[in-house]
C-alpha positions in Angstrom: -9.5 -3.7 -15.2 -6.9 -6.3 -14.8 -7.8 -9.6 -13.2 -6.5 -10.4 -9.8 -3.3 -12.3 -8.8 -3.9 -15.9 -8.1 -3.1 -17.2 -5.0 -2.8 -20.6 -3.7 -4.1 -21.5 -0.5 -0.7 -21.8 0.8 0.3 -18.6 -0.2 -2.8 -17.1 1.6 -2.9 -19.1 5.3 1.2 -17.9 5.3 0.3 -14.2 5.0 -2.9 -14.5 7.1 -0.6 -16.2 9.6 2.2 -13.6 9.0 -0.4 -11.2 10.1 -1.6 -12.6 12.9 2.0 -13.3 14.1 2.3 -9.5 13.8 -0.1 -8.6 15.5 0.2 -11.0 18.5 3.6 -10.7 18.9 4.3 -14.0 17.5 6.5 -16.2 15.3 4.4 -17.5 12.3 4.6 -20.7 13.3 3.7 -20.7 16.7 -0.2 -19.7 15.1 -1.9 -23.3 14.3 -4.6 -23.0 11.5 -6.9 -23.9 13.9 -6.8 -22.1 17.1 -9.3 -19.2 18.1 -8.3 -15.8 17.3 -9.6 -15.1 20.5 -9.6 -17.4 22.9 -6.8 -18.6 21.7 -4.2 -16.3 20.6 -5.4 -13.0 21.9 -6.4 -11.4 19.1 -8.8 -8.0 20.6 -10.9 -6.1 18.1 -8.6 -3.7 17.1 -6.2 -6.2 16.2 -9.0 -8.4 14.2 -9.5 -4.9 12.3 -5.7 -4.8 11.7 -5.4 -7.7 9.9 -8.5 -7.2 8.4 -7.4 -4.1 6.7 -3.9 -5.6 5.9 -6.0 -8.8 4.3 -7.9 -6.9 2.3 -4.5 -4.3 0.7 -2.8 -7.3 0.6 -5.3 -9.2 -1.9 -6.5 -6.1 -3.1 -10.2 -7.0 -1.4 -12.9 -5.4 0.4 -14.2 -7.6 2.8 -17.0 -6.2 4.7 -16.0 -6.3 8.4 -19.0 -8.1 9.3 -18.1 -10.9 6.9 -14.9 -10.8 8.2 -15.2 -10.9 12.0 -17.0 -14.0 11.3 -13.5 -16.3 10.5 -12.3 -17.3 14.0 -9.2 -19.2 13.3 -6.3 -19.0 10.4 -8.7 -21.9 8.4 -11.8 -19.9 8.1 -10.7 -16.7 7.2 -8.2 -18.5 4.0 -11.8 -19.8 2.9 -13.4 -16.5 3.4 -10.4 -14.9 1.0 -10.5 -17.3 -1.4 -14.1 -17.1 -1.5 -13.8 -13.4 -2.1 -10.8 -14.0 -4.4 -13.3 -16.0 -6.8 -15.9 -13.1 -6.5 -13.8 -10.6 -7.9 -12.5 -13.0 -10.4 -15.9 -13.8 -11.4 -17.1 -10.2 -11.6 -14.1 -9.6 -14.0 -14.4 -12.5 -16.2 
């Protein structure tokens, strides 16, 4: 099994923004890295399980939707794919 890409942090809050963008009808930077999926931007569950699904083929993850519904803004869910990024790293070293 190959490893997987690296990505920099950067590289990963501008897709998860992307995303959100898309799925909010938004510009990419009109989503701050703070402000609540929710609350915040509108974001309804079947939109969080958009993005989910487009984060994980994206970064070739499999981020359990639990885990996932637990990032609230563009911050939290670049650690959470990081985090997962250095699992699967791991797990193929």
């Amino acid at each position: 099994m190959s490893p997987a890409p690296a990505f920099t942090s950067e590289q990963i809050r501008t897709e998860i923004k992307k995303l959100i963008a898309r799925v909010t009808e938004r510009e990419p930077d009109e989503v701050a890295d703070d402000a609540h999926y929710m609350e915040e931007l509108g974001v309804d569950s079947l939109m969080a399980m958009e993005v989910m699904l487009a984060v994980d083929k994206k970064f070739k993850l499999d981020i359990p939707e639990e885990e996932f519904n637990t990032a609230t803004n563009v911050n939290e869910s670049v650690k959470l794919v990081e985090h997962w990024l250095a699992q699967g790293a791991a797990a193929n070293a």
